[in-house]
Structure formats: structure tokens, C-alpha cells
C-alpha positions in Angstrom: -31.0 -6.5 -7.5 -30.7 -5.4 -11.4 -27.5 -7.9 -11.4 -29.7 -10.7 -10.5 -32.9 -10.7 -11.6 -34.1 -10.2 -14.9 -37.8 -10.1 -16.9 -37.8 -11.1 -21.0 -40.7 -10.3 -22.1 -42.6 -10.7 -25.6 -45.1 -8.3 -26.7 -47.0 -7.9 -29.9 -46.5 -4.3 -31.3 -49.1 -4.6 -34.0 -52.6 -6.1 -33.6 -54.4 -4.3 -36.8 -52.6 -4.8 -40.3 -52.6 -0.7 -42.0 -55.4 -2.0 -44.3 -57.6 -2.0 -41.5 -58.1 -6.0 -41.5 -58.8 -7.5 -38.2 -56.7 -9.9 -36.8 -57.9 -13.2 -35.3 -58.8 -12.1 -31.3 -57.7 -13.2 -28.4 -60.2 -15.1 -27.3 -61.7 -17.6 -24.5 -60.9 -21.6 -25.0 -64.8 -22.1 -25.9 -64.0 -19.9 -29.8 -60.1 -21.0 -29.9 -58.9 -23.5 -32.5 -55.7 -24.8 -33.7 -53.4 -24.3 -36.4 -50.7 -25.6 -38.0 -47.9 -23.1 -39.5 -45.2 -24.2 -41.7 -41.8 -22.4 -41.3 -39.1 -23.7 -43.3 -38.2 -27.4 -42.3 -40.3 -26.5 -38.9 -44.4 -27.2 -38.3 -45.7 -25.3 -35.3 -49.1 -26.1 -34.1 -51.3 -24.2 -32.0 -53.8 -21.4 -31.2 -53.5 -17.6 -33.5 -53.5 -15.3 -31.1 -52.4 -13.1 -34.0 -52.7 -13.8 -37.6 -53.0 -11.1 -40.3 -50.2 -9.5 -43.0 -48.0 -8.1 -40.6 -47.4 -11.1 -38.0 -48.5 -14.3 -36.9 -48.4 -15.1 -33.3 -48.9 -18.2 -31.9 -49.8 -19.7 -28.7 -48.5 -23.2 -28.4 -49.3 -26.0 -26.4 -46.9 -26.1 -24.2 -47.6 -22.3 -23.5 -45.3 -21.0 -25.5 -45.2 -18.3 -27.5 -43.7 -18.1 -31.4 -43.8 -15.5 -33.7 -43.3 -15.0 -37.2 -42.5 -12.0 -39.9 -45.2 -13.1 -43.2 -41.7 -14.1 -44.8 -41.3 -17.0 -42.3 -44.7 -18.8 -43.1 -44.7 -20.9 -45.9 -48.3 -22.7 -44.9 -50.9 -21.5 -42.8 -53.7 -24.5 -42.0 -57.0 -24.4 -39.6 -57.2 -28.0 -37.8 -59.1 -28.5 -35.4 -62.1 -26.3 -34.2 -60.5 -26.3 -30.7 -57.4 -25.7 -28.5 -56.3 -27.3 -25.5 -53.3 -27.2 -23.8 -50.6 -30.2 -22.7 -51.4 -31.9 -19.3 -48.6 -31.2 -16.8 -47.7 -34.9 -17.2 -47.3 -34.2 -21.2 -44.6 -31.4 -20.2 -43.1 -33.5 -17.3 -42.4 -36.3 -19.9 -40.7 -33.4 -22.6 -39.1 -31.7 -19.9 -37.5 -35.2 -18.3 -35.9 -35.6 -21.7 -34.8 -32.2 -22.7 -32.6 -32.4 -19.1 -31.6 -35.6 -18.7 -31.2 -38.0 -15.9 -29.3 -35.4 -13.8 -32.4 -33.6 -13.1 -35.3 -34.8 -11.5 -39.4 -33.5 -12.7 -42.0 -33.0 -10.3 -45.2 -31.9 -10.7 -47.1 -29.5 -7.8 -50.8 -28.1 -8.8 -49.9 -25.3 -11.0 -46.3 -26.1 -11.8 -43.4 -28.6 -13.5 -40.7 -28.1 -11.6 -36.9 -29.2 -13.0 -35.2 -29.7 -10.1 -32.0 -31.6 -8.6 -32.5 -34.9 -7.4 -34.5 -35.5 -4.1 -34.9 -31.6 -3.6 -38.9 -32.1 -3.9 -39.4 -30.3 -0.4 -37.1 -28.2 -1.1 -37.7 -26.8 -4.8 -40.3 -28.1 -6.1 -43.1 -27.7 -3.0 -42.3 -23.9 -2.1 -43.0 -22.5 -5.9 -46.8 -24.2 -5.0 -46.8 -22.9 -1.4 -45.8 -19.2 -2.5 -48.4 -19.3 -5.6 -51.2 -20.1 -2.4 -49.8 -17.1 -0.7 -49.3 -14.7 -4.2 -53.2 -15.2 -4.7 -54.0 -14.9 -1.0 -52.4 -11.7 -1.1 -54.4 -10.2 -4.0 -57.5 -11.9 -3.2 -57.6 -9.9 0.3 -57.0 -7.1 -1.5 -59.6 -7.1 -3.6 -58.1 -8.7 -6.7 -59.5 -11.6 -8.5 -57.1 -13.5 -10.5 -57.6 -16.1 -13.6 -56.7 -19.8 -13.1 -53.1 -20.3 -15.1 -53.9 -21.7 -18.1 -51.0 -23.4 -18.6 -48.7 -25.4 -16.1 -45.9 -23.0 -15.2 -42.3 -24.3 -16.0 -40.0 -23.6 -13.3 -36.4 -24.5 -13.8 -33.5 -25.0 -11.1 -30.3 -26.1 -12.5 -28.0 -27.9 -10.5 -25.1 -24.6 -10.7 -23.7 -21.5 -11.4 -21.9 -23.2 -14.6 -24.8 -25.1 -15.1 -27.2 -22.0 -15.6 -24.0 -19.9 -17.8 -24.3 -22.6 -20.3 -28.1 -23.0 -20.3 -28.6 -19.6 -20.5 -25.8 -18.8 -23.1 -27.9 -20.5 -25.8 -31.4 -18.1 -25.4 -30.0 -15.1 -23.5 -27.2 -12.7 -23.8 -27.3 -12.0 -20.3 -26.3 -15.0 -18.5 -23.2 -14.0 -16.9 -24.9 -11.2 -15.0 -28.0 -12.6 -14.2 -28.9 -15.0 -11.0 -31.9 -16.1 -12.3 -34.9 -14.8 -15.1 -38.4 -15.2 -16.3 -39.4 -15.4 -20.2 -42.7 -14.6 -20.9 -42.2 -15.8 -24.8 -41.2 -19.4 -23.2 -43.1 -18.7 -19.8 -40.4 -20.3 -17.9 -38.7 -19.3 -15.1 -35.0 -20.2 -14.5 -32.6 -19.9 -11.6 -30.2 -22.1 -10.3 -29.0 -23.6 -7.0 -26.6 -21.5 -5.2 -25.6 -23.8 -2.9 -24.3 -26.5 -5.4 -25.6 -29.3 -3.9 -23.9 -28.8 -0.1 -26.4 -29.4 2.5 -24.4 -27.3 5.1 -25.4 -23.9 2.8 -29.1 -25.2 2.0 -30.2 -23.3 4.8 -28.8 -20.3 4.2 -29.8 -20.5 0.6 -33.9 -21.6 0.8 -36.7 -20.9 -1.4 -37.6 -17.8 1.0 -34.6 -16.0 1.1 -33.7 -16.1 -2.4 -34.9 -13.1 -3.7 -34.4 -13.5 -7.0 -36.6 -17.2 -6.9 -39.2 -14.8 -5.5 -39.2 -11.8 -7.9 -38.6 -13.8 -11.1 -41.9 -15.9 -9.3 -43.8 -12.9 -9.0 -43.5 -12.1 -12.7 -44.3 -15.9 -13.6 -47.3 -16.2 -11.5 -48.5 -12.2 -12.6 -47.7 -13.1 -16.0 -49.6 -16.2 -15.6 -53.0 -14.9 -13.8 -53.7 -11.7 -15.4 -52.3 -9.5 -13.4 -49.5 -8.6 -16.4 -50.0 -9.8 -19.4 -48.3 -11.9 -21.8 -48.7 -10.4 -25.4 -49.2 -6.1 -24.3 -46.4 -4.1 -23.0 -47.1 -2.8 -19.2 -45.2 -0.3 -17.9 -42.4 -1.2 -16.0 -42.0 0.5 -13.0 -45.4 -1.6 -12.0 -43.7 -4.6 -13.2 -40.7 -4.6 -11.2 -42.3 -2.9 -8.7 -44.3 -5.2 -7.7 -42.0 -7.8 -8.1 -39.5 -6.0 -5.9 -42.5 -5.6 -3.4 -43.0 -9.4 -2.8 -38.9 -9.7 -2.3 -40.0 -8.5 1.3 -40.2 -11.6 3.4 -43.5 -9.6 5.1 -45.2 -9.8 1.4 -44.1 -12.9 0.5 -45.3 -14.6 3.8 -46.8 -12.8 5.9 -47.8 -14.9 8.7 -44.4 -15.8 9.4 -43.0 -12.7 9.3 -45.9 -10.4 10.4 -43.8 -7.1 12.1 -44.1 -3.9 9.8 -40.6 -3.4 9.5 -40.5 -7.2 7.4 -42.6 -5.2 4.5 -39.8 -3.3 3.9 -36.9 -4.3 1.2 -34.0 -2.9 2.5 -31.6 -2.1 -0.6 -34.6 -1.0 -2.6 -35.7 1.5 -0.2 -31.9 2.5 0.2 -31.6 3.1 -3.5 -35.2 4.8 -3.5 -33.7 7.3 -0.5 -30.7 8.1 -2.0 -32.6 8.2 -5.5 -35.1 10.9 -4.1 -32.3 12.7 -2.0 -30.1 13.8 -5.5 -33.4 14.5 -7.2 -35.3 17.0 -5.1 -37.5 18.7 -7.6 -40.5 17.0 -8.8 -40.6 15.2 -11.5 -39.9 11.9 -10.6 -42.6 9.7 -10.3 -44.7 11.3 -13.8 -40.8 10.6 -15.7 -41.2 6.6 -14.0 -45.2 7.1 -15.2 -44.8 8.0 -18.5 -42.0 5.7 -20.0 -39.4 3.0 -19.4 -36.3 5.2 -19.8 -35.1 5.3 -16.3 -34.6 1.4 -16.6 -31.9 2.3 -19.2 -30.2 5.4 -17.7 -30.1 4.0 -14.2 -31.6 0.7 -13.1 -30.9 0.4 -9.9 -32.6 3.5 -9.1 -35.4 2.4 -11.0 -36.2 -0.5 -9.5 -35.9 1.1 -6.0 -38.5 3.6 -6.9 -40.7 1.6 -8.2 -40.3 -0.5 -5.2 -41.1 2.7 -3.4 -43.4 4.1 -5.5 -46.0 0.4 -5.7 -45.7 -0.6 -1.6 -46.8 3.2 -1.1 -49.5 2.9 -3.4 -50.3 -0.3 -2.3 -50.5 1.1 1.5 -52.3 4.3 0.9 -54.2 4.2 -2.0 -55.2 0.2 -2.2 -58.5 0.5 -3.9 -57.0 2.6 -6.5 -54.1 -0.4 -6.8 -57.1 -2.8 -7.6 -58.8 -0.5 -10.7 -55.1 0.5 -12.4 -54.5 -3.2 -12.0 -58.1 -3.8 -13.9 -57.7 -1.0 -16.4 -54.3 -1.8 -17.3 -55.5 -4.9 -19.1 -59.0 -4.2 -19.9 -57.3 -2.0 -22.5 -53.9 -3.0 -23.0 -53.3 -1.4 -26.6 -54.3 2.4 -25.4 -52.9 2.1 -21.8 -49.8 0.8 -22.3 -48.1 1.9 -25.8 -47.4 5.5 -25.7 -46.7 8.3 -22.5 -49.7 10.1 -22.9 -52.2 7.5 -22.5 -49.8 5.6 -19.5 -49.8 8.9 -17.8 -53.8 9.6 -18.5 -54.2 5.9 -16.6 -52.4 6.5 -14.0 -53.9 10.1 -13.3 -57.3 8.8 -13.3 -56.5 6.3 -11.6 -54.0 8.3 -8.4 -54.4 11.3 -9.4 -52.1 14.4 -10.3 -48.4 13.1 -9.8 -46.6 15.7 -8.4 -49.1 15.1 -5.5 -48.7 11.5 -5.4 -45.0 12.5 -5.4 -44.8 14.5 -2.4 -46.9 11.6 -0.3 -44.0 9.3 -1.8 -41.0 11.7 -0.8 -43.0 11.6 2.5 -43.3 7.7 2.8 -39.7 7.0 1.3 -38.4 9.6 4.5 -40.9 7.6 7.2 
């Protein structure tokens, strides 16, 4: 699954300048207004989410995200005493001309969708229909969820080749990669597998394309406050539970209702054999505390965290809901350094050696 699916996130590393001068906040759209920032032959207008001597940070219209170093802006104007982002027909109009007539732009509820021609039912619809489900999900579990702010850009090139060259020009990853979300752009890419041939669409649908689903899953978290867009979060719950809702038992239940369909094969596998080398505890306060299994061996690290967020999810669900809430009520302390992510999740769970042995359990059942 590391092969295909990948997460790009941007995070602000400094909201307080060393003088002690506040930055503008984050704030609700009632105390937002707009700016204009001049960057060299560029003028970029929207809301400061961050603007003091270290870095400005700004929160576009379109939903995207720019930053800048102080060296990068030459002007720095307040225009309007208010923000409000583009329509969903503003960004279908910009979208139509940044792809061209070989694409198709539809617009769902929450989403512009780039698309192949005539593939409305079967692109365009099913990112709506699994956003229903994604807040159904968390809603019955106790989790209430913002309204997306912005209308969520999801992108389906027509091919393989298609998706290299789009790709090549923001990523470095492209040619091992299946599909990937950018919280900085908040879109969500991916391509069509099949290349067109109806024979394969079947075999290559919305649902059983797991990385449309995880790459989704970090959209759509990303989007209504489970993760957030501007904070680090740790990544184990990240992929985790993006790696959860790859199970066609998460994803839609009610068409796949059997226990056993909760269950992500190839992450639990890697979890097992994961657990199986590493016998003495350890595990799940190293996956806790920082992001360095990701680096030393990702496919165990998404399989754990697989393992580690479905057994939280089963046995401890009420706890889920409050790490989930504290995570973002403070995302500075919670998120930036091992102590504090371990201190959050220990509150939260409890010791992890004992959470561990409950996992090692689960994993083996």
C-alpha cells in the first residue's frame, strides 16, 4: 500500500515569532478578512492564517494554501474586512481550463470532480456517496464533524502516463505513487486504471480502488476537522485511519456487513508479521511518540497503525472520540514533540505497554 498511496501535507512549524508577537489567529469566517501579498511578479490574495516575522501563510480562495519566508513578500495589504471562499462553479470554470477539453468537470455537493468524459456515475457521484458514508461513520460514533469549507478538488486523469506527467511537475514521487492527496493544494489526484476500456471498469470501480479510498479519507479528514490542515498529527493516526476505511466493511458497511469485510487483508499481514519479529514491547509507545517507523520501514508502519486504530476503534471507541477532540483542540502541544504525543495518548488509552499486549492479542484473533 506505501507504493500507492501517498499523503503531502503542509504544516506551519512556527506560529509565535521569538519576540513574543502574536500572529494573526486562525479564526471563524465572522473575524476573517482578506489580503493581498505581493511576491515578486506574483499577487496572492486571501485570508492570513499566519502573518508575523517569521512567515506568512495564506489561505486562498480556492482553498489553497501558500506560504512565504519574509524575503518573498515585497507588499503586504488588508482589503476587505471579510473572506469568502470561490463557489464550486468558480473552481469548475478554472478547473475546465487548466485541463482542457479532454476532461470533463462536474460538480456533486461537496466536490469538483475532473473526470474523463461521461464517467459522471462512475467518478464523479461515488466521491459524494462515500463522503455520506465517511460522516455517517463518525457521526454514529460519536464524532461531530465541520461542514468543508471549501469544495474539495478531486482529480482523475484519463492514465497512467497521464498522471506521470501531471504529477512530475509538483511531486517527486510520481512514478511510485497510484494516486495522492495535498493538503497545501487540498486536492486529491489518482488516475484511471482502466484507460478508458469498459470491459476492466468493473474490476477497477470507485470501491475497490483502495487508493481512491485512502487518499479520500485523508481529503475528507483533512477537510472536516478530523486532521488538520496547518498542525502536524501524528502519523500512525493518519494512515491509520486511512488504511482502516480501505476495508470495504468501513467504507460501506451496509453492503458489505460480515465482520471479516472490516478487515484489510495485507495490512493486517504486515501488522502479524510486524508483531511476530518484534516480540518485546515497545512497539506501539515507538509508533506513539514519533514518525520514524514511516522512514525505517513503511510497510510495517502502515500495517500497525492499521492494526493499532481498528483495535482502538473496536475496543476503546469513546476514548477514539476524545484523542480525536484533543488532538486538535491543541494542536501546537499535542502534536510537535514525543513527550507531549505520548502524554495525549496515555491520557487518553492509557499506559502503552498495556494497550500493546490487547493489540498483540487482537492482531493474533
Amino acid at each position: 500500500m506505501i507504493l500507492v498511496a501517498i499523503c503531502v501535507c503542509c504544516e506551519l512549524l512556527c506560529l509565535q515569532s521569538s519576540s513574543g508577537a502574536d500572529p494573526f489567529p486562525v479564526a471563524g469566517n465572522a473575524s476573517r478578512y482578506t489580503a493581498k501579498v505581493k511576491s515578486g511578479k506574483n499577487t496572492y490574495v486571501g485570508y492570513p492564517v499566519v502573518h508575523n516575522e517569521l512567515q506568512t501563510v495564506l489561505l486562498r480562495r480556492n482553498g489553497r494554501i501558500k506560504m512565504f519566508k519574509p524575503s518573498q513578500v515585497d507588499d503586504f495589504q488588508r482589503v476587505s474586512n471579510s473572506f469568502s471562499p470561490k463557489t464550486a462553479r468558480q473552481l469548475r470554470v478554472e478547473l475546465q481550463k487548466e485541463f482542457g477539453s479532454k476532461y470533463e468537470v462536474s460538480l456533486t455537493r461537496h466536490y469538483v470532480v475532473v473526470h474523463p468524459p461521461g464517467a459522471y456515475q462512475r467518478w464523479a457521484l461515488p466521491f459524494e456517496q462515500f463522503y455520506i458514508r465517511f460522516r455517517q461513520w463518525f457521526t454514529a460514533r460519536g464524532i461531530r464533524l465541520e461542514q468543508p469549507e471549501f469544495p474539495m478538488v478531486a482529480i482523475v486523469l484519463l492514465d497512467r502516463s497521464e498522471y506521470n506527467r501531471f504529477t512530475s511537475r509538483y511531486t517527486s514521487f510520481s512514478f511510485a505513487t497510484d494516486g495522492y492527496f495535498s493538503s497545501e493544494s487540498n486536492r486529491m489526484i489518482t488516475y484511471d486504471k482502466t484507460g478508458g476500456r469498459k470491459r476492466a471498469a468493473a474490476s477497477a470501480s470507485f470501491e475497490t480502488m483502495t487508493t481512491v479510498i485512502h487518499e479520500a479519507v485523508h481529503q475528507t479528514g483533512h477537510n472536516v476537522g478530523i486532521h488538520s490542515r496547518f498542525f502536524p498529527q501524528p502519523q500512525w493516526f493518519k494512515e491509520g485511519l486511512a488504511t482502516l476505511f480501505e476495508a470495504p466493511g468501513i467504507n460501506n458497511p451496509s453492503a458489505h456487513p460480515r465482520p471479516k469485510h472490516r478487515i484489510e487483508p495485507q495490512s493486517l499481514s504486515a501488522a502479524a508479521r510486524f508483531l511476530d519479529q518484534h516480540d518485546q514491547p515497545g512497539v506501539v509507545e515507538l509508533l506513539v511518540r514519533s514518525d520514524a517507523m514511516f522512514n525505517a520501514d513503511a510497510r510495517s508502519a502502515y500495517g500497525v497503525s492499521w492494526a493499532l486504530t481498528s483495535y482502538l476503534f473496536e475496543s476503546f471507541p469513546r476514548q477514539y472520540v476524545q484523542y480525536v477532540r484533543l488532538l486538535n483542540e491543541d494542536p501546537v502541544t499535542s502534536s510537535l514533540n514525543p513527550s507531549n504525543r505520548l502524554k495525549i495518548f496515555t491520557e487518553t488509552f492509557g499506559a502503552t505497554d498495556r494497550i500493546e499486549g490487547g493489540l498483540r492479542s487482537y492482531v493474533a484473533r
